[in-house]
N, CA, C and O of each residue as an XYZ file, in Angstrom:
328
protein
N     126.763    165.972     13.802
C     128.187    165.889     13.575
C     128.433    165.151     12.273
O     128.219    163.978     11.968
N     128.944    166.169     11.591
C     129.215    165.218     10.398
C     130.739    164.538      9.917
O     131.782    165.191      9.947
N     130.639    162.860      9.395
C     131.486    161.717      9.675
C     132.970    162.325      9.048
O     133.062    163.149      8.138
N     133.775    161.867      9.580
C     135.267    162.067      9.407
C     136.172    161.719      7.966
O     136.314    160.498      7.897
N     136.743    162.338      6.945
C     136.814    162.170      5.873
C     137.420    161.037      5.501
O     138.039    160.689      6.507
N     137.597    160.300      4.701
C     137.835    159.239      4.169
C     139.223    158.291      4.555
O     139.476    157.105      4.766
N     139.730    159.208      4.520
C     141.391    159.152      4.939
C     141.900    159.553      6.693
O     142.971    159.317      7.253
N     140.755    160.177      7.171
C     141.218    160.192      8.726
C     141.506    159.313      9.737
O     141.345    158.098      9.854
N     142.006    160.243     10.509
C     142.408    158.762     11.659
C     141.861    158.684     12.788
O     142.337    158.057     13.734
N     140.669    159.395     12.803
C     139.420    159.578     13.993
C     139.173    158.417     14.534
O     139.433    158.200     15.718
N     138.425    157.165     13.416
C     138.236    156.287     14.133
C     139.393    155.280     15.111
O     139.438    154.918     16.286
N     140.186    155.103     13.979
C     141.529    154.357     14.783
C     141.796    155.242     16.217
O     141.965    154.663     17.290
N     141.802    156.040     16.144
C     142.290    157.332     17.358
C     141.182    156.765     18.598
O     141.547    156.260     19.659
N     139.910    156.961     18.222
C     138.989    156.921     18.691
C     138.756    155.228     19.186
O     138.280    155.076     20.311
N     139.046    154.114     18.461
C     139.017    152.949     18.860
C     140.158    152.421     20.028
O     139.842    151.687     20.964
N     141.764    153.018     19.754
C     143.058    152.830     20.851
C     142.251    153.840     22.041
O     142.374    153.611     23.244
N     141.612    154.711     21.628
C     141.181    155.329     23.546
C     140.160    154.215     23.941
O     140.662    153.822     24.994
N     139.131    153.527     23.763
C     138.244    153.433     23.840
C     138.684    151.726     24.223
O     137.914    150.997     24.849
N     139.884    151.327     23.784
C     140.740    149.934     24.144
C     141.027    150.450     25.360
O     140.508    150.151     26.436
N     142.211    151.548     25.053
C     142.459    151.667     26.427
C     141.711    152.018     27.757
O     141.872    151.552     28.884
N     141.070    152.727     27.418
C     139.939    152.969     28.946
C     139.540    151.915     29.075
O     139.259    151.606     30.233
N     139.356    151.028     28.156
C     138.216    149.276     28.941
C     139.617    148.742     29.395
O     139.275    147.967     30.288
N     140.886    148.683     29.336
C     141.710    148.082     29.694
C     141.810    148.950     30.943
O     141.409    148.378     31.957
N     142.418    150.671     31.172
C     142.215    150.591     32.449
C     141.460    150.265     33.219
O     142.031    149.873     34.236
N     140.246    150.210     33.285
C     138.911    149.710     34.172
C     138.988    148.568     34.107
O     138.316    148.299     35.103
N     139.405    147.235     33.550
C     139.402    146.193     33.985
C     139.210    145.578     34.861
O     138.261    144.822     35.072
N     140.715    145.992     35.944
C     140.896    145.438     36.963
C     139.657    145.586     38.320
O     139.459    144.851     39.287
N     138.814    147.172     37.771
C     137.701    147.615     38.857
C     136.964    147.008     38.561
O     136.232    146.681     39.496
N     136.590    146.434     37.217
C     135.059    145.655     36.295
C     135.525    144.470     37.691
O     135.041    144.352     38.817
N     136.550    143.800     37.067
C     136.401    142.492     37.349
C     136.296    142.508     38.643
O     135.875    141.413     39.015
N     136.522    143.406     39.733
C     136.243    143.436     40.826
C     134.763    143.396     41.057
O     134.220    142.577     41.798
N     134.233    144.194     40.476
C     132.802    145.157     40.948
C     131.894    143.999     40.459
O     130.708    144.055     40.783
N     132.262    143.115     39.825
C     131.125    141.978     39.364
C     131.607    140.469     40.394
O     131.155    139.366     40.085
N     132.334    140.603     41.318
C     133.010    140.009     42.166
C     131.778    140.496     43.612
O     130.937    139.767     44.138
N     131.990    141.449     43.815
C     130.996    142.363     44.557
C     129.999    142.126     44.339
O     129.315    141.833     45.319
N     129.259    142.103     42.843
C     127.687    142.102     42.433
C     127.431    140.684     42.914
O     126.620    140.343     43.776
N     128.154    140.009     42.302
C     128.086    138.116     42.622
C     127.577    137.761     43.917
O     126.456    137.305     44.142
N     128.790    138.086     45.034
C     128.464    138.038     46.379
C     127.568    139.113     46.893
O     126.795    138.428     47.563
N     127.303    139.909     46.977
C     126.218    140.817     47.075
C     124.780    139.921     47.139
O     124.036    139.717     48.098
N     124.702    139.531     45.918
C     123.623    139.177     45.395
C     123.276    137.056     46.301
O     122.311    136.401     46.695
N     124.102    136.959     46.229
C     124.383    135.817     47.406
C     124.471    135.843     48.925
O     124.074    135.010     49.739
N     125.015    136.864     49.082
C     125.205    136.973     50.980
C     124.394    137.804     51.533
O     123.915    137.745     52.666
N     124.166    138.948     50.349
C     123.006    140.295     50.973
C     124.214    141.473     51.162
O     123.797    142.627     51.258
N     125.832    141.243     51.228
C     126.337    142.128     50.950
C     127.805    141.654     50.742
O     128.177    140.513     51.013
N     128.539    142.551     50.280
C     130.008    142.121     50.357
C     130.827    142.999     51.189
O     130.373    144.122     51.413
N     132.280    142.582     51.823
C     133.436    143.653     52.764
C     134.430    143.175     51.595
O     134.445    142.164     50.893
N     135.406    144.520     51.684
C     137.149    143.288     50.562
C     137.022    142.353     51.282
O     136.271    141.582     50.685
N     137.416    141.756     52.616
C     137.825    140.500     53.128
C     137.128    139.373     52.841
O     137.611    138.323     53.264
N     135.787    139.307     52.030
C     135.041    138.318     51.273
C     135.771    138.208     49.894
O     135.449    137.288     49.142
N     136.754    139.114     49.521
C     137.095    138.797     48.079
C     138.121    138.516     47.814
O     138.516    138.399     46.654
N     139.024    138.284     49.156
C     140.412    137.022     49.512
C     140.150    136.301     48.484
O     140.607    136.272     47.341
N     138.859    135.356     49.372
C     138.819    134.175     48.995
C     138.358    133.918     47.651
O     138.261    132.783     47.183
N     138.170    134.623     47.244
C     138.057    134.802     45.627
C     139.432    134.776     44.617
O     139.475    134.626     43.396
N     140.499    134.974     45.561
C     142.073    135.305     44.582
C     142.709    136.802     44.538
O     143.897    137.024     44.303
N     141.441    138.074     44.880
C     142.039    139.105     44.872
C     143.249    139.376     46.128
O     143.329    138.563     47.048
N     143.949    140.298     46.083
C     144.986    139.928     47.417
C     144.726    141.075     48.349
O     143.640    141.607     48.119
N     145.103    141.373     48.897
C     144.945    142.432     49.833
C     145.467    143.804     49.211
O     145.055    144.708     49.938
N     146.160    144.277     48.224
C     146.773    144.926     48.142
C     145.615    145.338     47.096
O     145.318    146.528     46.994
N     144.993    144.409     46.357
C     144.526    144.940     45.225
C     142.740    145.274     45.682
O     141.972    145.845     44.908
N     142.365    144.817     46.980
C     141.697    145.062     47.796
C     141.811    146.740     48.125
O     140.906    147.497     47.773
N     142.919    147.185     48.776
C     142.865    148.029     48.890
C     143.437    149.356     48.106
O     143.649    150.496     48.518
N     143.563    148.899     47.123
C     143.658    150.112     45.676
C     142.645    150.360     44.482
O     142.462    151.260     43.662
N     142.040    149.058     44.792
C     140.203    149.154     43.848
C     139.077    148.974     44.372
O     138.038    149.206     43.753
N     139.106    148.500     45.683
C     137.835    148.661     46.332
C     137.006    149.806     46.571
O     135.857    149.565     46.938
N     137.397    151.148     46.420
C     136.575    152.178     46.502
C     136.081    152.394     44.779
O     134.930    152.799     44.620
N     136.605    152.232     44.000
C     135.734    152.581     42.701
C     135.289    151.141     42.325
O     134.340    151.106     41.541
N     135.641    150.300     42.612
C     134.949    149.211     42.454
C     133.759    148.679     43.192
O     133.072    147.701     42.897
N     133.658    149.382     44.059
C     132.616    148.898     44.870
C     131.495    150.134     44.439
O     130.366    149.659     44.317
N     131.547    151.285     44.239
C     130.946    152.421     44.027
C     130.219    152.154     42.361
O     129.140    152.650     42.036
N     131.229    151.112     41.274
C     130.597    150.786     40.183
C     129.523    149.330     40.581
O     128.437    149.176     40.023
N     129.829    148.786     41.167
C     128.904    147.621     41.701
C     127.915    148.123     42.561
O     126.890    147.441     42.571
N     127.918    149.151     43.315
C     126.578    149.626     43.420
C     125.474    150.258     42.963
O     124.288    150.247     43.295
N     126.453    151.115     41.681
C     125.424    151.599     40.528
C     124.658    150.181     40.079
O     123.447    149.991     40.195
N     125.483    149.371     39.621
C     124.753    148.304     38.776
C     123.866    147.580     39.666
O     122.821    147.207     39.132
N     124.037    147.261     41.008
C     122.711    146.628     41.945
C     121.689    147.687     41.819
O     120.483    147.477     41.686
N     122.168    148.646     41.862
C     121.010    149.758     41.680
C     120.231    150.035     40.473
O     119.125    150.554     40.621
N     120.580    149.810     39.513
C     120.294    149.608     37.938
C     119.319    148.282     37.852
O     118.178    148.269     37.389
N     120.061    147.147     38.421
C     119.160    145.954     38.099
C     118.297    145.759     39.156
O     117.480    144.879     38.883
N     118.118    146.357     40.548
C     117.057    146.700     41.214
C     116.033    147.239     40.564
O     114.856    146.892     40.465
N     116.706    148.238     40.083
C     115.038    149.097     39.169
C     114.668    148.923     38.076
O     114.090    149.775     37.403
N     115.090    147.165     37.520
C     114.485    147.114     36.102
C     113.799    145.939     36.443
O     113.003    145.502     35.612
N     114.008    145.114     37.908
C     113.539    144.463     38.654
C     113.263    142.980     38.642
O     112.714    142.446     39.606
């Protein structure tokens, strides 16, 4: 692929998506390393372990399925590099 001409706006274009997707995922990151934490401490995590952490119930139950699904890739990742 050859680089974008001098004057384009690829990268800027390309840097506001690339803000924004880490900004939407945030709220799942900061979950899913919430998960990895206790995981890695208790042997597993439920939402109701991540009360007590500050998350609330609500946000429990609107990011806990992709958040927990990215925190298991990554136990699974740092399992197999060991």
């Amino acid at each position: 692929m050859k680089p974008p001409p001098p004057n384009s706006l690829v990268p800027q274009v390309v840097e506001l998506v690339g803000f924004e997707f880490g900004s939407k995922f945030a709220p799942y990151q900061r979950m899913a390393e919430a998960i990895i934490d206790l995981t890695s401490k208790k042997g597993r995590c439920e939402p109701k372990d991540l009360l007590s952490l500050g998350f609330t119930r609500q946000e429990t139950i609107d990011l806990w399925d992709m958040a927990h699904a990215m925190a298991s890739v990554e136990l699974r990742l740092m399992a197999a590099r060991g």
